[in-house]
C-alpha positions in Angstrom: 5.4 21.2 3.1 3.0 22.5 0.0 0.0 23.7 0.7 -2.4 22.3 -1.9 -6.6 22.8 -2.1 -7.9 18.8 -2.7 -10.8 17.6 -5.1 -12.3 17.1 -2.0 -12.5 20.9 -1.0 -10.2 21.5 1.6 -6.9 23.0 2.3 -4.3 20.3 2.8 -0.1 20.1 3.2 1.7 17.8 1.3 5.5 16.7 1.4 5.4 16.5 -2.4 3.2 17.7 -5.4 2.6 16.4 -9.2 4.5 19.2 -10.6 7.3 18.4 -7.7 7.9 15.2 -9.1 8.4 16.4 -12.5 10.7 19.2 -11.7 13.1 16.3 -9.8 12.8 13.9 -12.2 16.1 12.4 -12.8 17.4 14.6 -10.8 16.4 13.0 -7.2 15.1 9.7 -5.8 12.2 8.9 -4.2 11.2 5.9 -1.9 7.7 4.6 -1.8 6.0 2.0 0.1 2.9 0.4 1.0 0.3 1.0 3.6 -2.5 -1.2 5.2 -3.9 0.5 8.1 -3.1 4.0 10.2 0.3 2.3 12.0 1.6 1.1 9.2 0.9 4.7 7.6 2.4 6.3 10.5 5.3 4.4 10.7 6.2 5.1 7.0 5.7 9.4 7.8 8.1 8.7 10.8 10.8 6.8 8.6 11.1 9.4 6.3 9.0 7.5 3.7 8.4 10.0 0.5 5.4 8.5 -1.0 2.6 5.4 0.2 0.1 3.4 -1.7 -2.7 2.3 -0.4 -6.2 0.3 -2.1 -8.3 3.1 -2.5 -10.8 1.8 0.5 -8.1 2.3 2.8 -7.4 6.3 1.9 -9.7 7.7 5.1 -7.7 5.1 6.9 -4.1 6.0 5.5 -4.6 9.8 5.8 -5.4 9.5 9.8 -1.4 8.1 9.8 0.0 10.2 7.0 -2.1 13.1 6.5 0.5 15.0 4.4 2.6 12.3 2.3 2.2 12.0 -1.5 -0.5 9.3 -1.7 -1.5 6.6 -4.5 -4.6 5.2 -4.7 -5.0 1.8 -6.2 -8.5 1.1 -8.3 -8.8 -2.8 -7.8 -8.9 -4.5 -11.0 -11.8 -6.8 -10.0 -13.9 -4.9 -7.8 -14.1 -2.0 -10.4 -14.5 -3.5 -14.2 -17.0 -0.9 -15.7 -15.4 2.2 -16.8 -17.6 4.0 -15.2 -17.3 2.2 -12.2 -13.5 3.0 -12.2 -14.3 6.8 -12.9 -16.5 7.0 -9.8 -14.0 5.4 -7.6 -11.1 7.7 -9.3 -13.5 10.5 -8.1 -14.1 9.4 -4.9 -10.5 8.5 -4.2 -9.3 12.4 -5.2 -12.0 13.7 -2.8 -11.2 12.0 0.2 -7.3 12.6 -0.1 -5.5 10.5 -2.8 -3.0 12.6 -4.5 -2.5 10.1 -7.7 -4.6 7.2 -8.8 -2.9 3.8 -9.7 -4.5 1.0 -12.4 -3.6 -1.9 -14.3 -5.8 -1.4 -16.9 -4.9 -1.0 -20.6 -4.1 2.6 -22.3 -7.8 3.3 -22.8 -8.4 3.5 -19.1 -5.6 5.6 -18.6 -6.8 7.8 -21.5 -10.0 8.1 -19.7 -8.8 9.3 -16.0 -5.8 11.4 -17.7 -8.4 13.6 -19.4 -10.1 14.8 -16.2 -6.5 15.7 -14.9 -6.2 12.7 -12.6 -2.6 11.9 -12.7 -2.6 8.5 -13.2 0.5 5.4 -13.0 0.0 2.9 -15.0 1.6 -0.9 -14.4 4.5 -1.7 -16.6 6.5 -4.5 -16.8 5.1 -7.7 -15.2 1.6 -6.9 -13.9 0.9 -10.3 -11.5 -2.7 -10.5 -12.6 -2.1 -11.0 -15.7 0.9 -12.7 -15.7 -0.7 -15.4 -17.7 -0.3 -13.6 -20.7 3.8 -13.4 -19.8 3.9 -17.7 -19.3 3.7 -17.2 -15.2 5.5 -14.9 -12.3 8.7 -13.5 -14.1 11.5 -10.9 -14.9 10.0 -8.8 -18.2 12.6 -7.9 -21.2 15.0 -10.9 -21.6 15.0 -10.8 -25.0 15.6 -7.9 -27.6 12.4 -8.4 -29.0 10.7 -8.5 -25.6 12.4 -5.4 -24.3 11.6 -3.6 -27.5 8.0 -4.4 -27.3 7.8 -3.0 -23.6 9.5 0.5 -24.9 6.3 0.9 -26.9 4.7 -0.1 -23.9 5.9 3.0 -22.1 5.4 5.2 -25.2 1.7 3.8 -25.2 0.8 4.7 -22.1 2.7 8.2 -22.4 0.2 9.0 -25.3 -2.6 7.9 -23.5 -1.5 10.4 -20.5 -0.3 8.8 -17.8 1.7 10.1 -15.3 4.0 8.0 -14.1 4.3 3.9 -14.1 4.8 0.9 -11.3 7.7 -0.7 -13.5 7.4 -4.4 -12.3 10.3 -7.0 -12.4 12.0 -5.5 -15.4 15.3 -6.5 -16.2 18.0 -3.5 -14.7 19.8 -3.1 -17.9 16.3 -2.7 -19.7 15.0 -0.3 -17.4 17.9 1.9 -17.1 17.8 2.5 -21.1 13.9 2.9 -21.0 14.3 5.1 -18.0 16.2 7.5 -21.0 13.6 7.6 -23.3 10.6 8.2 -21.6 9.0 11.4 -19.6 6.9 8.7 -16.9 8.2 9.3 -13.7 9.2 6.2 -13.2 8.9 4.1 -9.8 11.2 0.7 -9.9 9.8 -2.3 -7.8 12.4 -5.1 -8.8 13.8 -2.8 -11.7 16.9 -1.5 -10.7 18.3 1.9 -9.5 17.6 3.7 -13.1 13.8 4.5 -11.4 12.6 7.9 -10.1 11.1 6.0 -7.5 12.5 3.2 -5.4 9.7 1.0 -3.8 8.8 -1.9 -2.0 5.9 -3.1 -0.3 6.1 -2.8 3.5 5.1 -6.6 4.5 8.5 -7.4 2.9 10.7 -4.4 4.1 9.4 -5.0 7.9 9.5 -9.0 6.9 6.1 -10.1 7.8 5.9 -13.4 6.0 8.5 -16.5 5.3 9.1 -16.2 1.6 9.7 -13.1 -0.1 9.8 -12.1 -3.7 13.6 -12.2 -5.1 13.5 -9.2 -5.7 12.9 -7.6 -2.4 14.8 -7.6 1.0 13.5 -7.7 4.4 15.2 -5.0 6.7 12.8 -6.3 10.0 11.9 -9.4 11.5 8.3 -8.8 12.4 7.5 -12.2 11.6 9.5 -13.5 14.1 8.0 -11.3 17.0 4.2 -12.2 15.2 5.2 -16.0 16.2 6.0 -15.2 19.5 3.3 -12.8 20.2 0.9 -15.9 19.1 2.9 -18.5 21.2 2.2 -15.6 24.2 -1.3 -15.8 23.3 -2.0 -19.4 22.9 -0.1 -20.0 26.6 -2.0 -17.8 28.2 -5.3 -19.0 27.1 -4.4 -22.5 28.4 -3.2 -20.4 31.5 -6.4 -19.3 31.9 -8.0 -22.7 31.7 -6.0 -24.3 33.6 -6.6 -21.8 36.2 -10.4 -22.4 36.0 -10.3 -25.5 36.0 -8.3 -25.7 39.3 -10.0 -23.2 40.9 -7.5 -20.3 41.2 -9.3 -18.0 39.1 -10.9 -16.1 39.7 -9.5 -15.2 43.5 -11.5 -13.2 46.3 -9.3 -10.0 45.2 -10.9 -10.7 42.3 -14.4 -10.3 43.2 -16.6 -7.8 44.3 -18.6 -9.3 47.2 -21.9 -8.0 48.9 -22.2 -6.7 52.4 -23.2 -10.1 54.6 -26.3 -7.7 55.9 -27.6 -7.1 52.5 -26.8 -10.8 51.4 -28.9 -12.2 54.1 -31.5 -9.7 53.7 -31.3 -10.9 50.0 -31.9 -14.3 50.3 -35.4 -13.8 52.8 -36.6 -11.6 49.5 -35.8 -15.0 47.3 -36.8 -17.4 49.9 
């Protein structure tokens, strides 16, 4: 652990620092994941997880579970459209424990939070809200043309300052030659092995939900015990009617009953 002093003003241990990251670049691997809530945080630290991201309402949350891991904090692109609005949170995210701010926002954003030292990854590859612009939900660099226009992508956001990059969905033999040419520390959601960071979000690791992107694998089965925990639910609510409605519930060990004395003495007082 690092010992580190926050923008928030207080002494804090981390598993990994900015300048940590650089110094292992291409040298080591890293594996980040998602976080929701304080188990999902504290199941990550537990695993061995290197790195979480979390929406940057959640950080108070995230930092009961995890209190020392590496931390991004994503800036919603629709809750926070105003520049300003997205410097305030970036502020507010530092101070109450985010180690790195995350945003899909263009190169002028990133110019913006990079000059007040806030490490910053930008998105890279195919960003899902605006995957419009890309003809839907797909793999990024198919084409020579394409692949070369997402290079200068990277080398974009490098001159505006980021940090480091979420490299979405781009194609493995793409990424591994970008991964070459470009000082982001790189972390690889779909893209391959060539990333300094491996990462997938949590829900599909654990395998919360039916369908999962093609590019991730579910290790878990929580779905599966999700199903049965509501089947458990459902039949025991019906238990419970049932038992009303019959009569069984509640039984006299089930009651607290007044002493026969104070009962009759009761009912002359309400007579």
């Amino acid at each position: 652990m690092k010992k580190l002093y926050t923008w928030g003003g207080k002494f804090a241990d981390r598993n990994l620092t900015v300048s940590d990251l650089l110094e292992n670049k291409g040298k080591k691997k890293f594996l980040q994941t998602t976080a929701t809530n304080i188990e999902e945080a504290s199941a990550a630290k537990e695993a061995g997880i290197d790195m979480l991201l979390c929406k940057s309402p959640f950080i108070d949350e995230i930092r009961k579970g995890a209190p020392d891991i590496f931390l991004t904090a994503t800036i919603d692109l629709a809750l926070f459209p105003t520049t300003t609005e997205v410097l305030n949170e970036a502020f507010r995210a530092m101070s109450v424990g985010a180690d790195q701010i995350y945003t899909a926002r263009g190169p002028h954003i990133v110019e913006m939070l990079s000059k007040e030292d806030i490490p910053v990854m930008c998105h890279l590859g195919l960003v899902p809200r605006k995957s419009s612009w890309k003809g839907g939900l797909r793999a990024i660099g198919k084409t020579a043309e394409e692949a070369y226009k997402l290079f200068n992508e990277f080398k974009t956001m490098e001159s505006a300052g980021a940090f480091s990059a979420e490299c979405e969905i781009i194609l493995e033999e793409v990424m591994l030659e970008i991964s070459k040419k470009t000082s982001l520390i790189t972390s690889s959601l779909g893209s391959g092995l060539s990333g300094d960071i491996i990462y997938l979000f949590q829900n599909d690791i654990c395998g919360e939900q039916e369908n999962i992107p093609r590019h991730a694998r579910s290790f878990g089965n929580i779905l599966k015990l999700k199903n049965e925990i509501y089947r458990e639910r459902v039949n025991s609510i019906k238990s419970f009617k049932s038992a009303v409605q019959n009569q069984t519930f509640p039984k006299s060990n089930e009651l607290v009953n007044i002493n026969k004395k104070e009962l009759e003495a009761f009912k002359k007082l309400i007579s």
